[in-house]
N, C-alpha and C positions, 0 to 999 in steps of 0.2 A: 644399498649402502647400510652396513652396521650401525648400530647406535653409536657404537664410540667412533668412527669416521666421520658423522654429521659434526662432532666438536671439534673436529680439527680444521685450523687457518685452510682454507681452499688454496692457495697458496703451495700449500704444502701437501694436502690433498693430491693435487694434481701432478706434483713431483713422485710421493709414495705410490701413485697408479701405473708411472710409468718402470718400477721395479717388478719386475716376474719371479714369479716363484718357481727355484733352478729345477724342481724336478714335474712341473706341470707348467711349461711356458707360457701359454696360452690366458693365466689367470696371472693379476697382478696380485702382491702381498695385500693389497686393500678386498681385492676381491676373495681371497681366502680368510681373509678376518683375522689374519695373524697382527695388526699392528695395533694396539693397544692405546698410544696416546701419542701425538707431534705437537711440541710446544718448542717455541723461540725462549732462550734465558740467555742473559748474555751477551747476544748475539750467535749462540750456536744453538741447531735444532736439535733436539734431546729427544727421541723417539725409543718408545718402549713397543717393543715384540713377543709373542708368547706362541711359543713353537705347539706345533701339531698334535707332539705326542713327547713325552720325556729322550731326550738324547736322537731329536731329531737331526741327522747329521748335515741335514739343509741351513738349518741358522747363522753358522758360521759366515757362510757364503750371501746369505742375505743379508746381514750386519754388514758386509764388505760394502756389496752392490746398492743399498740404503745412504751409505756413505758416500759412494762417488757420485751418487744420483745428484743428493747437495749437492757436493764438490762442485759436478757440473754446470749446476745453475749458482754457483756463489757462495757458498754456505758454509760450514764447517759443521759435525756433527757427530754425535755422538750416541750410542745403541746401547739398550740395556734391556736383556731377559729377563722377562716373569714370568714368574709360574703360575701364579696362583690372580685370580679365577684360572682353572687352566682350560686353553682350548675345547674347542666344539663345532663339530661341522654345523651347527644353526647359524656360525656365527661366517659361513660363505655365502655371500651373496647372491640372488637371485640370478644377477647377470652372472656369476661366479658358475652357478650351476648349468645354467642355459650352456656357459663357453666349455665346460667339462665334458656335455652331451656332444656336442659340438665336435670337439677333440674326439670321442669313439669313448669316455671315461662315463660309466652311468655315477650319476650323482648320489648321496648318500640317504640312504629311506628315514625311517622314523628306528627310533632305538627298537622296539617290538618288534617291527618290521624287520629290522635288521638281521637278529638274533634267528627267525624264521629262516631267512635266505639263507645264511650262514652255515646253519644246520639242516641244510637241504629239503626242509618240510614245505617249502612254497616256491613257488614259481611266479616269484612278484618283481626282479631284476629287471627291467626292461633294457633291450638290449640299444645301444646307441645308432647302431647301425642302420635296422631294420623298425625298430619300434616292437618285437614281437617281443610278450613277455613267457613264449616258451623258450628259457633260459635254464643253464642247469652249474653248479658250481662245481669249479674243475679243482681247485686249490684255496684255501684258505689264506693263502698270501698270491700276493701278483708281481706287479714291478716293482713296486713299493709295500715296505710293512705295513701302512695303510689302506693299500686296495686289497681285495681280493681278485680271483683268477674266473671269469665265468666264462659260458661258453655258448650262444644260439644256437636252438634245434632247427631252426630254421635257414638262418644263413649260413650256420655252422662257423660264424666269424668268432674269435674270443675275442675276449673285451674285457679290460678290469672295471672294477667294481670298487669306489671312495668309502671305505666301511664308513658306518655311523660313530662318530663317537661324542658318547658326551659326558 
């Protein structure tokens, strides 16, 4: 769980888990670390998000689905983007990570690390598939402007790769 998750009503918690984030289903917006703050005022919950990467075109779609989530259980609500602190895959959670492996997605290295892979000087990707980290980098982008495209010498499976970012 994120720092800023532990301060949010469990209540509401447990509503924001059951929203997925549309282009990695598998992880909920709490487990990507996108949701910033859930507070009741009013009577409506006011939940602040802070997208992945600037003009990430998923937010849209998760302010929707945030919203019917409430709806569903009762609630009315309301989403507002920030920017700033912005985004950082430190801030995907542990189980966030495990379900990314899980999915065939390698999770995101350390910034150093990353920069390495990227630029094909290491062979430190470990591949989801097989666990082999002879791995080699096919493309610098993947399905998403956030992964990259890798590929195992071993299983010969491609797999993308959650760039670091921080």
């Amino acid at each position: 769980m994120t720092e800023t998750s532990e301060h949010i009503d469990q209540k509401l918690l447990e509503i924001l888990k059951t929203v997925s984030d549309p282009e990695i289903p598998v992880l909920s917006i709490i487990d990507m670390g996108v949701v910033r703050s859930a507070k009741i005022v009013n009577e409506i919950v006011e939940v602040q998000i802070t997208p992945t990467y600037s003009g990430c075109p998923a937010m849209d779609e998760i302010a929707d689905d945030i919203k019917l989530a409430f709806k569903q259980n009762g609630y009315n609500a309301k989403v507002e983007l920030i920017l700033s602190p912005a985004w950082t895959t430190d801030w995907i959670t542990a189980e966030g990570r495990l379900a990314l492996e899980k999915y065939g997605i390698a999770s995101p290295l350390s910034a150093d690390a990353d920069k390495e892979a990227l630029l094909g000087n290491k062979k430190i990707v470990k591949c989801p598939q097989c666990g082999s980290f002879n791995t080699k980098l096919v493309s610098q982008f993947g399905s998403t402007a956030c992964k990259a495209l890798f590929q195992c010498d071993d299983c010969l499976e491609p797999f993308d790769y959650f760039k670091c970012l921080k």
